[in-house]
C-alpha positions, 0 to 999 in steps of 0.5 A, spaced: 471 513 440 471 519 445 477 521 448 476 522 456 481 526 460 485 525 465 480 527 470 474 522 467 479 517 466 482 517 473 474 517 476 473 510 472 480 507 473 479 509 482 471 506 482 470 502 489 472 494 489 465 492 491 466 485 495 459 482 495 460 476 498 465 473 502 470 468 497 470 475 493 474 477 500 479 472 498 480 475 491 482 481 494 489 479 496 491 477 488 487 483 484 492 488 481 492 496 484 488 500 479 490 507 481 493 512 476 496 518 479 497 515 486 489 515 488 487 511 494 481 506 492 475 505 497 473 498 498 466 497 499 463 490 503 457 489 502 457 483 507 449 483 512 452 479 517 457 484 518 455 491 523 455 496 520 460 500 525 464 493 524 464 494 515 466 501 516 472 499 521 474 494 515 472 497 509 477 503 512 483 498 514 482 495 508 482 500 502 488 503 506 492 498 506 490 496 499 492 503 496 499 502 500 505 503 495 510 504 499 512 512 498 513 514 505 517 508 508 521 509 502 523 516 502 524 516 510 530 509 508 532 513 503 534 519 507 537 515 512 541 511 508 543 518 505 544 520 512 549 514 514 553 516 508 554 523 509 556 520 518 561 516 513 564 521 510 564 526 516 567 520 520 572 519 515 574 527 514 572 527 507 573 534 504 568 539 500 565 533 495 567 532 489 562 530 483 563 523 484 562 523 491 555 527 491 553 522 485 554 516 489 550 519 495 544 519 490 546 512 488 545 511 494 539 514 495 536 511 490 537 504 492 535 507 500 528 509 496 527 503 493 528 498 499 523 502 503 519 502 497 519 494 496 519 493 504 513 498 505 509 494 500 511 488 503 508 490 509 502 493 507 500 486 502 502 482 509 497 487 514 492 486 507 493 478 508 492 478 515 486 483 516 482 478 510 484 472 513 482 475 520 475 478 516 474 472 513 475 468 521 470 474 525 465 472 518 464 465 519 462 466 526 456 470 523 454 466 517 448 461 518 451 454 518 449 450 512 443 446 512 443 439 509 
């Protein structure tokens, strides 16, 4: 078995999602993300119904948000977090910080990064959800109905 470098396997690993039908839209949502070392994974629809300009537009919006991970909403809550925290010490007329003080200001913004982080991904699987549900809606008003 050969080994593949980092690079190789980061190419294989981040392959588009090729969504050919619209049930496989649906799965979407449940699939886990496959990057490695942050990449951004591009969604591929192969839907005819949809016009090409309309596919570009979704296929953008969904691989965003798909390969959303949360860093920056998470990053920007730890350095408020931090903020209010240093606002407290000031208002409370805190001299030179001593280690414990510095230590609990990183705590501090630990936690601020991992609510942001969990906020952000919430976010991004709800948009997710709701541009798939919203795809699916504009999909069958293109999709001939069955003929019985």
């Amino acid at each position: 078995m050969s080994r593949k470098s980092f690079a190789e396997r980061r190419v294989v690993q981040n392959d588009p999602i090729v969504v050919r039908s619209w049930e496989a839209l649906g799965i979407l949502t449940g699939l886990p993300r496959r990057t490695v070392g942050g990449g951004k994974i591009h969604i591929a629809l192969e839907l005819p119904e949809l016009e090409p300009t309309v596919r570009t537009q979704y296929e953008l919006r969904l691989s965003r948000l798909y390969s959303e991970c949360g860093c920056a909403l998470g990053a920007a809550t730890g350095a408020v977090f931090v903020g209010c925290y240093a606002i407290s010490l000031i208002a409370a007329g805190g001299s030179y910080p001593s280690l414990g003080i510095l230590v609990l200001g990183f705590v501090i913004f630990l936690l601020g990064v991992g609510v942001g982080k969990s906020l952000g991904l919430v976010r991004a699987r709800t948009a997710l959800r709701r541009t798939i549900a919203h795809l699916l809606q504009e999909g069958s008003l293109h999709r001939p109905e069955p003929q019985m």
